[in-house]
KOLVOLO-268285 format. One record per residue: residue in three letters; x, y, z of N, C-alpha, C in turn. Coordinates in steps of 0.2 Angstrom, whole numbers, plus 2048, in hexadecimal, padded with zeros to 3 digits. Atoms other than C-alpha are relative to their C-alpha. Example, Ala and Ser with C-alpha at 12.3 -4.5 7.8 and 13.67 -1.06 7.14 Angstrom:
Ala8047FA80083E7EA827804806800
Ser7FC7FA7FF8447FB8247FC805803
***
This chain:
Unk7FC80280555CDF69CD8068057FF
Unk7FB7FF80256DDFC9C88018047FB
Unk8007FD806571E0A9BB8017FD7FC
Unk7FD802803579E049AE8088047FD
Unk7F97FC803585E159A9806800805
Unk7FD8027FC592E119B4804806800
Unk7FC7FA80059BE239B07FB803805
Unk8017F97FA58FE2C9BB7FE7FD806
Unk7FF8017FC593E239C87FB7FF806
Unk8068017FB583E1C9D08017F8801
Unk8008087FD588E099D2807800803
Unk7FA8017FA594E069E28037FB800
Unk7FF80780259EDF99DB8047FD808
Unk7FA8017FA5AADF89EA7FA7FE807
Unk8048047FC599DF59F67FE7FD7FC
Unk804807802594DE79EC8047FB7FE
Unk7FA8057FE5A4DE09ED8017FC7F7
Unk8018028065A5DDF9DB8078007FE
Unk7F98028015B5DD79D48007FC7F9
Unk8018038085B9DD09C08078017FD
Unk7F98028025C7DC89B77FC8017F7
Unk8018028075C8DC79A28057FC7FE
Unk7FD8068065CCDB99958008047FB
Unk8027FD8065D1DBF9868057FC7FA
Unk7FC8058055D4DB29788028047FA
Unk7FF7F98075DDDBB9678057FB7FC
Unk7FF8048045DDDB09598098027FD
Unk7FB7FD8035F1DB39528037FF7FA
Unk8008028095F7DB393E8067FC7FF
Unk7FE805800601DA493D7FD7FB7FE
Unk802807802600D939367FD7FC807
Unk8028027FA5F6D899428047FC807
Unk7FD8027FA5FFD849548027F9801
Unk7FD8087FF602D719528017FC7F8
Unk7FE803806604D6F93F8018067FC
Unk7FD7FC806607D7792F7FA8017FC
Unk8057FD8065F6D7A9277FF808800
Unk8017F88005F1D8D9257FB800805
Unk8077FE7FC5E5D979307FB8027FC
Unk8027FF8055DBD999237F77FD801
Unk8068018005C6D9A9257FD7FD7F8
Unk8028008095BDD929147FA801800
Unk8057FF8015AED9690F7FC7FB7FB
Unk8038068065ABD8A9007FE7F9806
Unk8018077FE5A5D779028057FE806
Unk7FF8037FD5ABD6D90E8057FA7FB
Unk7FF8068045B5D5E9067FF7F8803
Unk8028068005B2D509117FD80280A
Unk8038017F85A8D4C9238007FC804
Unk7FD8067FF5A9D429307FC80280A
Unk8067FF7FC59ED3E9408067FD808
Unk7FC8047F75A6D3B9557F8801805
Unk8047FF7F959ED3B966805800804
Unk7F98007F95A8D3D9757FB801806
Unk8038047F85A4D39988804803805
Unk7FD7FD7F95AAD419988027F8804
Unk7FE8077FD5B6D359A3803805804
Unk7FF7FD7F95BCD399B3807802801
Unk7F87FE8015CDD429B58047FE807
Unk7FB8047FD5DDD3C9C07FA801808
Unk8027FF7F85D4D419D17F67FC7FF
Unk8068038005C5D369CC7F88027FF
Unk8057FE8025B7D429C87FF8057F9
Unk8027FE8075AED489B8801807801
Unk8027F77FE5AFD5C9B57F98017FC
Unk8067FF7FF59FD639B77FD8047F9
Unk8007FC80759FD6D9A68017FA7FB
Unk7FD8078025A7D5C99E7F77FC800
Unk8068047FE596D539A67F98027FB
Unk8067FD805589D5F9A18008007F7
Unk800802808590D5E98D7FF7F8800
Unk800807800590D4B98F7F9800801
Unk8098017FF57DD4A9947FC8017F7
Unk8047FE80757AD529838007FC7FB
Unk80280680257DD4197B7FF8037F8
Unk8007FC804581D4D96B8067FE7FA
Unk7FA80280558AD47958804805801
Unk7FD7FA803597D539538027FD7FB
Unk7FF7FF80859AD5593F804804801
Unk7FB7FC7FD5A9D5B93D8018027F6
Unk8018008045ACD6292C8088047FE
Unk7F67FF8025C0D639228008007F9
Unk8018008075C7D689138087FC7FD
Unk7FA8018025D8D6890A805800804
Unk7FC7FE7FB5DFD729178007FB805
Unk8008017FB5DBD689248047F77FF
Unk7FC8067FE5E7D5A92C7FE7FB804
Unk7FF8027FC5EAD4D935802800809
Unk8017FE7F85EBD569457FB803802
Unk8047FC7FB5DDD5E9457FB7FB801
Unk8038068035D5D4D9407FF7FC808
Unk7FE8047FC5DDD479518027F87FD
Unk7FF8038055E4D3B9448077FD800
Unk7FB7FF8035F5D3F948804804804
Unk7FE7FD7FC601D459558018087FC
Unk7FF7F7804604D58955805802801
Unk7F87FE803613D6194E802802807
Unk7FF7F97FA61DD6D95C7FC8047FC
Unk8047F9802617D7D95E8038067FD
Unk7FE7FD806619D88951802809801
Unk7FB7FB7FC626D949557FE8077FF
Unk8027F980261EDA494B7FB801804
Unk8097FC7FB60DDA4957805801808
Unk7FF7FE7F9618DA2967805807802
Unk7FD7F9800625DB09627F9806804
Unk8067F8800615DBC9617FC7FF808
Unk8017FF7F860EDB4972805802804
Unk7FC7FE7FA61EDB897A802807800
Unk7FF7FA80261EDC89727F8805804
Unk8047FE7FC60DDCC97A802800809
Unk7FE7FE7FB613DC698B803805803
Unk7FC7F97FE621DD398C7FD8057FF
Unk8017F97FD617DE19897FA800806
Unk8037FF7F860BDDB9988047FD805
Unk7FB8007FA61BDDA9A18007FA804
Unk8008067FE619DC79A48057FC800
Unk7FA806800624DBA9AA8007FB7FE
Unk803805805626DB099C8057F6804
Unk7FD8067FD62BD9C9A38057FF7FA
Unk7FC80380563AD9399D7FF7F97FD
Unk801809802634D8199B7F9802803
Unk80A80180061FD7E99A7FF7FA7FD
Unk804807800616D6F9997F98017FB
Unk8067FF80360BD7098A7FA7F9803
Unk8058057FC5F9D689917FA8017FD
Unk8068038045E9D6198B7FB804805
Unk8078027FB5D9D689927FA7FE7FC
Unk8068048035C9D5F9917FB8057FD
Unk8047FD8025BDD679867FB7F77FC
Unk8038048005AED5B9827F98027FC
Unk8077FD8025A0D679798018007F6
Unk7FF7FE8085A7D629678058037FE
Unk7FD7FB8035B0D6F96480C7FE7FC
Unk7FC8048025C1D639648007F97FE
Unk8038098025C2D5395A8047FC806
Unk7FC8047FB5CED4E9697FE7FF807
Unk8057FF7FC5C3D51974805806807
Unk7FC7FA7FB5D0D5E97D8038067FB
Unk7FC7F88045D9D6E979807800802
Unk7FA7FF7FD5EBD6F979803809800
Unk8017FA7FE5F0D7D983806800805
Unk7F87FF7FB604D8498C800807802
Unk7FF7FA7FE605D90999808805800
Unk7FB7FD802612D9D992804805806
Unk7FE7FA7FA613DAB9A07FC802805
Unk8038007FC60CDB29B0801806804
Unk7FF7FB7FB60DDC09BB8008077FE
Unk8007F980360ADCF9AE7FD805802
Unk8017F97FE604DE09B37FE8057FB
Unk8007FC8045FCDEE9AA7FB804806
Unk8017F97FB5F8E019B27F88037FC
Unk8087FE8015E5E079B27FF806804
Unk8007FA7FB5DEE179B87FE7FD807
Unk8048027FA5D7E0E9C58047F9805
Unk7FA8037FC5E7E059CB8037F97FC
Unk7FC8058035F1DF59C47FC7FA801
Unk8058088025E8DE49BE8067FD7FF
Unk7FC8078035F3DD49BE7FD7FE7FB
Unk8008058045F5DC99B08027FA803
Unk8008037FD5F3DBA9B88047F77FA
Unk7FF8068015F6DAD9AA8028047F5
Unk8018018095FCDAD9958017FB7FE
Unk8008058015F7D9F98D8028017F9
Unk8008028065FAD9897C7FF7FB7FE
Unk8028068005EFD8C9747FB8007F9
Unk8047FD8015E4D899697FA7FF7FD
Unk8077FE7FE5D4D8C9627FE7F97FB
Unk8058038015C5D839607FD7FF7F6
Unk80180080A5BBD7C94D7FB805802
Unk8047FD8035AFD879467F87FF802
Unk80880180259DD8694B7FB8027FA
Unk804801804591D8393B7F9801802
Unk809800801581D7E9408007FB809
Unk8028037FB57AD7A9537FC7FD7FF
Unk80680280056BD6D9558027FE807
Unk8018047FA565D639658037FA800
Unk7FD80780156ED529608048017FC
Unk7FA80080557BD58953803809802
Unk8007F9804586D669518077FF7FA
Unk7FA7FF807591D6B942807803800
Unk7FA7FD7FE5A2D719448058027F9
Unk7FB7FF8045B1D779368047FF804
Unk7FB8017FE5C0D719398068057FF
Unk7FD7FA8045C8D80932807803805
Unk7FE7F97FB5CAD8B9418037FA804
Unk7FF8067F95CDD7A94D80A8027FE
Unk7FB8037FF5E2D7D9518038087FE
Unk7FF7FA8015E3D9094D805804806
Unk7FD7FF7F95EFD9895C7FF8057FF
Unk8047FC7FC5E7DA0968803800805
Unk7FC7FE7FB5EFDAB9757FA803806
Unk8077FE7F95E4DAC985803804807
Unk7FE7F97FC5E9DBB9927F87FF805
Unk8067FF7FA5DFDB89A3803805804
Unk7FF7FC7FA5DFDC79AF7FF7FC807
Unk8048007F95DEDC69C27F9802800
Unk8087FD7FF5CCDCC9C9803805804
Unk7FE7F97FC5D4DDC9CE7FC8067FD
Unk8067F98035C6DE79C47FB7FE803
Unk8067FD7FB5BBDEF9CF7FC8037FE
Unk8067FD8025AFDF79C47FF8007F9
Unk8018038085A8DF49B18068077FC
Unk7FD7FC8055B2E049AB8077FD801
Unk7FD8038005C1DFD9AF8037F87FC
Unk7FF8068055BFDED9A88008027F9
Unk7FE7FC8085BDDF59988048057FD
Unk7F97FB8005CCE0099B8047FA7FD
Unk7FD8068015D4DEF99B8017FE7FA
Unk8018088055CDDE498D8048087FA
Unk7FC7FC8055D2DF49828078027FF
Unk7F98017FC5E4DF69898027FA7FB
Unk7FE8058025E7DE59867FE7FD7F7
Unk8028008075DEDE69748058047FA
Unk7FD7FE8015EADF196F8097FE801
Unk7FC8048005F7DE89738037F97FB
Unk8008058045F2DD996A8008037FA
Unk8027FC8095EDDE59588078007FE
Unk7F97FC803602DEB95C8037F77FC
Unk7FD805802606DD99567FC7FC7FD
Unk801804807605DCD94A7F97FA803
Unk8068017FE5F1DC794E7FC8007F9
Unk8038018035E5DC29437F7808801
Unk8077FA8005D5DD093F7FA7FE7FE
Unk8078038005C3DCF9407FD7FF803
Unk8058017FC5B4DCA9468027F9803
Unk7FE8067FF5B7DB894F8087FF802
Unk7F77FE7FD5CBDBC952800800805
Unk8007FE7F75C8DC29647F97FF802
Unk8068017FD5BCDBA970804803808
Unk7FE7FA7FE5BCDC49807F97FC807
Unk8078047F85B5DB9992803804805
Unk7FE7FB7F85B1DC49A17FE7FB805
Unk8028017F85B1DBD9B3800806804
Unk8027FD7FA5A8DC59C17FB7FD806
Unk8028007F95A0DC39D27FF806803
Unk8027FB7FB597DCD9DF8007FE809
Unk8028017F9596DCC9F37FB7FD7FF
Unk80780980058CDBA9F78007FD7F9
Unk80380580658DDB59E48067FA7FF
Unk7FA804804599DAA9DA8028047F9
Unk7FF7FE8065A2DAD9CC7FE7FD7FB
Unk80480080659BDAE9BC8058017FA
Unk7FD7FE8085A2DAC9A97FD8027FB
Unk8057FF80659BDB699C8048007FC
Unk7FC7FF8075A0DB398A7FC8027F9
Unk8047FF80759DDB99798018087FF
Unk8007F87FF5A4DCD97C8047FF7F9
Unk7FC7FD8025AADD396B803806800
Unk8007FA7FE5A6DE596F801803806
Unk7FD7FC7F95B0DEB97E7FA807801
Unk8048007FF5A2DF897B7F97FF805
Unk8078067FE594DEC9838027FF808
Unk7FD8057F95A0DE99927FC803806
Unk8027FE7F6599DF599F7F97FE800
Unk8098017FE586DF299B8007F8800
Unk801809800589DDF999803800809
Unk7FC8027FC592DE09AA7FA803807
Unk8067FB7FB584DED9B37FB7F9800
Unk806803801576DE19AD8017F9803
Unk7FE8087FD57FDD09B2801804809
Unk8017FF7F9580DD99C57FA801800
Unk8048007FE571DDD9C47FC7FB800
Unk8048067FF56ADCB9C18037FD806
Unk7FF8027F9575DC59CE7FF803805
Unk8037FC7FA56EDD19DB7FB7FD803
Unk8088017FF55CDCC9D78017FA803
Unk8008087FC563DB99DC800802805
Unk7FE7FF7FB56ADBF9EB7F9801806
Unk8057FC7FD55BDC99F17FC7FB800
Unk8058057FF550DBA9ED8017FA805
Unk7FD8077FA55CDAF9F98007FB7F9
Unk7FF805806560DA59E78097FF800
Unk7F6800800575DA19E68008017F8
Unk7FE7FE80657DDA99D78067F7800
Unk7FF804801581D999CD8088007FF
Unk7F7800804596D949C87FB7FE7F9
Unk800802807592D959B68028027F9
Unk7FF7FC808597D9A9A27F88037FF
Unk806800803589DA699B8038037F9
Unk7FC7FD80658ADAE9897FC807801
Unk7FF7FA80158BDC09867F98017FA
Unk8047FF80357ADC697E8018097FA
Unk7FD7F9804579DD69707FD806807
Unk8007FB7FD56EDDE97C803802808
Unk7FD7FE7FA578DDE98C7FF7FA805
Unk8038067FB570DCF9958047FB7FF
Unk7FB806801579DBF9967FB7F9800
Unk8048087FC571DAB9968047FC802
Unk7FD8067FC576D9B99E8057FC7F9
Unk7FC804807583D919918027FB805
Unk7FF8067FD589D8599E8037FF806
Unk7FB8027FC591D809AF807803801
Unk7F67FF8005A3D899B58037FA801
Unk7FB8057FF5B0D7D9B18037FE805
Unk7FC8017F95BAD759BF8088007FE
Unk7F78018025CED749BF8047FD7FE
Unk8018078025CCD619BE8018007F9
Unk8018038065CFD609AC8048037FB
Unk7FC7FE8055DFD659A68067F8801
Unk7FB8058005EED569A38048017FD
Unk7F87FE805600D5699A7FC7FD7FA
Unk801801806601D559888057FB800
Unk7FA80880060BD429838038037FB
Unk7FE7FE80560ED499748068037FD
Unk7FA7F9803619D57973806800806
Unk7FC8007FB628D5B97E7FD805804
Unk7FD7FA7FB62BD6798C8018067FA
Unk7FE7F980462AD7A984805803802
Unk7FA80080063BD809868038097FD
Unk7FF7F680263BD97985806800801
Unk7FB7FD7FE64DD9A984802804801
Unk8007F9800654DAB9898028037FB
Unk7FE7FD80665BDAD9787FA8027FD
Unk8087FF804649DAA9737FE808802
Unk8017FA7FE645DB697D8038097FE
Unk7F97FC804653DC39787FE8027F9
Unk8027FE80964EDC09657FA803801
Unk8087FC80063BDC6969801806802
Unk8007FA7FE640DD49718038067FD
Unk7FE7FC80364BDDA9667FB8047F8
Unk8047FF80563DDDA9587F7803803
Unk8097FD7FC630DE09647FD8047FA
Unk8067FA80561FDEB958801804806
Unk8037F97FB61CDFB95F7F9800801
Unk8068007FD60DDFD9687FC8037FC
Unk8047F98045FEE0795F7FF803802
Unk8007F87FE5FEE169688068017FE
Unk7F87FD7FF613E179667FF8037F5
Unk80080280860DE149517FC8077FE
Unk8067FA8025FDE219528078067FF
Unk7FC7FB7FF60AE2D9588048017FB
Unk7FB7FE807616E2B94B7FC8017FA
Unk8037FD80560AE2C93E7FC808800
Unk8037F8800602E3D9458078027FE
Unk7FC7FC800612E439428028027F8
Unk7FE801809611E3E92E7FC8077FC
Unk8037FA802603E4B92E7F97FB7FD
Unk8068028025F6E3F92C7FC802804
Unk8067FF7FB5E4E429337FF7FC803
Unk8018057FD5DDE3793E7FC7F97FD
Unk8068078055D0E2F9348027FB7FB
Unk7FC8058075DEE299278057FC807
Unk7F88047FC5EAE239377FB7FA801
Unk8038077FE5D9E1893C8007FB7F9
Unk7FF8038075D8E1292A8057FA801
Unk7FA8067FF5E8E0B92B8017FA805
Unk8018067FC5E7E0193B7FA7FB800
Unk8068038025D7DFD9357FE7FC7FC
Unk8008038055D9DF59268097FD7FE
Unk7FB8058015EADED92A8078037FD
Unk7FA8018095F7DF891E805808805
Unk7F77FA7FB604E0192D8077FE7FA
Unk7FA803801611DF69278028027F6
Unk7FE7FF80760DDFA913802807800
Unk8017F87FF60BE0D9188088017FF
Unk7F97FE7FD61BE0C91F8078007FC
Unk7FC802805625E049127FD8047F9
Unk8017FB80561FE0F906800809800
Unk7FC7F8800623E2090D8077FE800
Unk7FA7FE802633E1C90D8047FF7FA
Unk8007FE806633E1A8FA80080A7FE
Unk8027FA80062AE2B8FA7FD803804
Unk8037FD7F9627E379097FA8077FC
Unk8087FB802613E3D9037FE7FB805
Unk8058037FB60BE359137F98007FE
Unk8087FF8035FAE3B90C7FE7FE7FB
Unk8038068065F9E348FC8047FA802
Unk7FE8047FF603E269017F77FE802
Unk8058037FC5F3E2290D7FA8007F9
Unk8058008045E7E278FE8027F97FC
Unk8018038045EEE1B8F48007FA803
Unk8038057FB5ECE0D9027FC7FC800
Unk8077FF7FE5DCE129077F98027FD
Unk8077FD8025D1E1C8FC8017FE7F8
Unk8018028085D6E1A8E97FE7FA801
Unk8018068005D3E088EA7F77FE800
Unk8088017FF5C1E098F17FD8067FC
Unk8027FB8065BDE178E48037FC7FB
Unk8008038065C2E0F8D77FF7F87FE
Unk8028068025BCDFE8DA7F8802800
Unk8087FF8005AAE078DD7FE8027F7
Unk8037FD8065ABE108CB8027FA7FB
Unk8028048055AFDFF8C38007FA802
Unk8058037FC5A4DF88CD8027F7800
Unk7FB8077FF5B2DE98D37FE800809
Unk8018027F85B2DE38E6808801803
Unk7FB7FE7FE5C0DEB8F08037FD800
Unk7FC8078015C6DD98F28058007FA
Unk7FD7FE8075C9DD98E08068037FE
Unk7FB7F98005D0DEA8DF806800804
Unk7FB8017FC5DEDE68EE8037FA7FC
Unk7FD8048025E1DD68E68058037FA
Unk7FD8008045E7DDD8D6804807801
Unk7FC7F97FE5F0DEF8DD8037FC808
Unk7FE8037F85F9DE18E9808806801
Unk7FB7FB7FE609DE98F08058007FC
Unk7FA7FF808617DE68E17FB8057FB
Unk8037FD80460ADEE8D880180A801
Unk8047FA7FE606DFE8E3809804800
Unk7F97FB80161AE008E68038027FA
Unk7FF7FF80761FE008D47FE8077FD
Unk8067F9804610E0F8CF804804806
Unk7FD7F97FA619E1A8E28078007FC
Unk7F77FF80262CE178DA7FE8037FA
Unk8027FC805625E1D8CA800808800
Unk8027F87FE61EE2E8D3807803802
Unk7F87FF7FC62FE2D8DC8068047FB
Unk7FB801806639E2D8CA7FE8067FB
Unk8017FA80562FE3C8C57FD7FB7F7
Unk803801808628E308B57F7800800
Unk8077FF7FD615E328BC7FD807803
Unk8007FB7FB60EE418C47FB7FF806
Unk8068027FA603E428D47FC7FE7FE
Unk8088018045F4E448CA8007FB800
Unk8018048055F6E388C08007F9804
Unk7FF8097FC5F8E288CF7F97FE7FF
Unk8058048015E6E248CE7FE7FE7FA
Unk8028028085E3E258BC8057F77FD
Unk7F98067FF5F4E178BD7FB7FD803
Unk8038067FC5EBE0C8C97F97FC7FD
Unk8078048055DAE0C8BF8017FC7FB
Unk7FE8068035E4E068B48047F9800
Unk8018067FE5EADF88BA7FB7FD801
Unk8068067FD5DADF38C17FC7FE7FA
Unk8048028075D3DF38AF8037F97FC
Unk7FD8078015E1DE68AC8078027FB
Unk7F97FC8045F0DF48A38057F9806
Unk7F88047FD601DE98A9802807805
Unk7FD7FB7FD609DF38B68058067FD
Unk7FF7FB805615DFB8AD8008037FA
Unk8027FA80560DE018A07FA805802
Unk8067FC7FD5FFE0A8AA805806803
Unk7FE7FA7FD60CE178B08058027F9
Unk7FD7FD807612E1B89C7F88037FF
Unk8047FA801607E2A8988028047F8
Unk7FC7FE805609E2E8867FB8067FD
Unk8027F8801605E3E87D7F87FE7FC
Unk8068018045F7E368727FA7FC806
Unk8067FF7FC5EDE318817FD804804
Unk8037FB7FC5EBE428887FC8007F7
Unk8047FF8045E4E468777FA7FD7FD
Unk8088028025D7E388757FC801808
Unk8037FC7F85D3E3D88A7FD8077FB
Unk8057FB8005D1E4F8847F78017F9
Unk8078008055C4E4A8747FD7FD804
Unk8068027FA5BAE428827FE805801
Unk8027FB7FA5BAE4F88D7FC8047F9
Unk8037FC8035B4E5A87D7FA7FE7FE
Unk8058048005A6E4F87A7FB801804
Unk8068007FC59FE4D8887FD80A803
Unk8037F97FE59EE6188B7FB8027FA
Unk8057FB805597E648797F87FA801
Unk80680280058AE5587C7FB804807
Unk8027FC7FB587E6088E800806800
Unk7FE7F97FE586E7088B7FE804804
Unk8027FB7F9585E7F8997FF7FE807
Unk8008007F758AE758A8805802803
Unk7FA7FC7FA595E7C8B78087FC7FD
Unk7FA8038015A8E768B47FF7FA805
Unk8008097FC5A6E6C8C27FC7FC7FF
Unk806805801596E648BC8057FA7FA
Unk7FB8048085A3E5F8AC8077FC804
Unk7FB8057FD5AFE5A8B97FE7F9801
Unk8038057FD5A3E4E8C08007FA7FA
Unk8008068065A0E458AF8047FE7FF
Unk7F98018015B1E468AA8057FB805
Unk7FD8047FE5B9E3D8B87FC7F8802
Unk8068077FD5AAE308B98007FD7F8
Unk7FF8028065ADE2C8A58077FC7FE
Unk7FA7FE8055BEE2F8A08047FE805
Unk7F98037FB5CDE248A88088027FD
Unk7F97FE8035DFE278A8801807802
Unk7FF7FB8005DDE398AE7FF805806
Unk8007FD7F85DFE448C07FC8057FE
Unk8067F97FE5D4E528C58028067FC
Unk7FD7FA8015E1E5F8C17FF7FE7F8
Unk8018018085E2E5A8AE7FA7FF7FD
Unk8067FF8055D1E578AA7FE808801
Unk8027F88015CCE6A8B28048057FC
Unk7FC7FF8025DAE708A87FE7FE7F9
Unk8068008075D1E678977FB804800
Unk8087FE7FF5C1E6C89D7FF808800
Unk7FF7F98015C6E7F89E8008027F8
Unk7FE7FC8075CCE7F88B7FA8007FD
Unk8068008035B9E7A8877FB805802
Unk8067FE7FC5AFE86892802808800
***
């Protein structure tokens, strides 16, 4: 059998004739792709239900696709479950709007940075999907670009294909005879990035899927778990190729990648044929059977909609609004003097863009980032709110207001979280950053309190109480009370 660490170089990919492409779908933050409802997941009730079946039928060249077949045998309701949000297109109820100019900007904007050639006229197309997951019983889906290229240590991968389409409802609840879908997620655009099978060894594949992950994060995409699904194709000498799905953790990729050769081996070796199939992506490495590889039988035009129509202007206008990469972004913020662990912060919780509009109010890079990142979650723990909460009410008119304050010299440093605490208690914005002389003076009879009911602890022991009681008042100023008592 087959190592699994593929860094120390004991699996010969190149004698096992090993070869793998990736899919990589990446949900993007935009109204949904053929109407006007939001992209918007619910979690409340459901408002109404509503029960189909669908049947495989044979496409223009007279035969059934073999993926198509096998759902059909399944002889399976689908409950499809909608809310306010949802339309008359997801309903298939109702012809579908064009496509909505905000998601294909950002797909043409991902094109150009995998150096793809975007087409000037596409044929948005129908493909057959039959396992529920559309109430139309297809997916509409328009080939945008083709021919893009990115640089690996291990030599240049095609981009073989950028799609724009989009996504699937919500899976609920599976049984043997029914399954439950939300109709939430069904019409959501989803940008689909197939490579050639020009990676020749699992590190490289996940040289790639990261590459390209980075790319998708520099632009207007949606974040999360569920955001990005992430399908590997591979093949070995004598086998067939193989679809595993279900990769969130680029992580996983080389030991999911080691352990799928190695099951296809044991076939070989048994004289068994590595099946054309989908399998899913398991936590430990393993993969199972999910169903038959589709055939190419089962894609048709859309009646619906026109010809898509990329002009060069269009083109033009995306480029001149291109995002900067995240490495080009990282860079600039080391140079703000941030540490690392606050730059991940930022891309991590979404707030480049607030960061950035807010130094240029005031150039404190580091408290900027504190007051983002860390006051917020400190202060929604000591009154004991839900970060949620706490963000919703320190929304951005709010956080700018209390920086131009500090800006204006009517605040001091210090003094910013004690400000924001007070907002979160429910002070009106500006009046949380008026500081009047008789508030220090019922602050300092605290402070003197609480040291005569504790007498002969360390200052800092009185700090500790003191900033965990007393609101309204920075480190420096209570150590500063706390001195005149001690």
């Amino acid at each position: 059998m087959l190592e699994e660490n593929s860094k120390q170089n004991k699996i010969d990919y190149e004698k096992l004739g090993f070869k793998s492409g990736l899919e990589i779908h990446q949900q993007l933050d935009t109204k949904k792709l053929f109407c006007n409802c939001p992209s918007l997941l619910r979690q409340d009730a459901p408002d109404f239900t509503l029960k189909r079946n669908l049947h495989a039928v044979a496409g223009e060249g007279g035969e059934i696709d073999i993926a198509a077949k096998h759902e059909s045998e399944k002889k399976k309701d689908f409950v499809y479950e909608g809310y306010d949000t949802t339309c008359l297109v997801e309903l298939d109820e109702s012809p579908p709007y064009e496509i909505n100019i905000d998601a294909l900007k950002i797909a043409l904007e991902i094109s150009i940075f995998l150096n793809a050639k975007i087409f000037p006229i596409s044929q948005i197309m129908r493909k057959t999907v039959i396992d529920g997951s559309n109430t139309s019983g297809f997916q509409r889906t328009v080939l945008l670009a083709q021919g893009g290229w990115i640089i690996t240590k291990n030599g240049r991968v095609e981009i073989d294909s950028i799609c724009l389409e989009e996504d699937a409802a919500r899976i609920i609840e599976r049984k043997d005879d029914r399954t439950i879908y939300r109709l939430d997620r069904l019409g959501i655009p989803l940008i689909e990035i197939a490579t050639a099978p020009d990676m020749r060894n699992a590190e490289q594949v996940r040289e790639v899927a990261l590459y390209i992950g980075k790319v998708l994060r520099s632009c207007r995409v949606k974040r999360g778990i569920g955001t990005i699904r992430q399908d590997l194709n591979l093949s070995v000498k004598g086998g067939n190729r193989v679809e595993i799905k279900g990769f969130q953790d680029p992580s996983m990729m080389v030991q999911t990648i080691n352990k799928e050769i190695n099951r296809q081996l044991a076939l070989l070796n048994e004289k068994k044929p590595v099946q054309k199939e989908v399998r899913n992506a398991l936590p430990n490495g393993e993969t199972e059977f999910l169903r038959p590889l589709s055939g190419a039988a089962r894609m048709y035009p859309e009646t619906d909609l026109p010809l898509l129509k990329i002009s060069r202007d269009l083109i033009n206008e995306v480029k001149k609004t291109l995002p900067k990469l995240r490495d080009e972004i990282e860079e600039e913020l080391n140079k703000t003097g941030l540490n690392q662990e606050m730059i991940q912060l930022l891309f991590k919780e979404n707030k480049i863009n607030e960061f950035k509009e807010l130094l240029k109010i005031l150039n404190n890079p580091v408290l900027i980032a504190k007051v983002l990142l860390i006051f917020p979650k400190e202060i929604a723990s000591h009154e004991k709110k839900s970060i949620k909460e706490v963000e919703k009410i320190l929304n951005k008119d709010a956080i700018t207001f209390v920086i131009e304050s500090l800006r204006d010299k009517k605040i001091s440093e210090q003094q910013i979280k004690g400000v924001l605490g007070k907002i979160i208690v429910g002070v009106d914005v500006k009046d949380a950053v008026i500081f009047k002389k008789e508030d220090f003076n019922v602050i300092e009879e605290k402070i003197a309190k609480i040291i005569k009911s504790k007498p002969g602890l360390s200052e800092n022991a009185y700090m500790g109480l003191v900033m965990k009681e007393v609101k309204g008042i920075s480190g420096k100023e209570a150590r500063e009370m706390i001195k005149k008592y001690l």
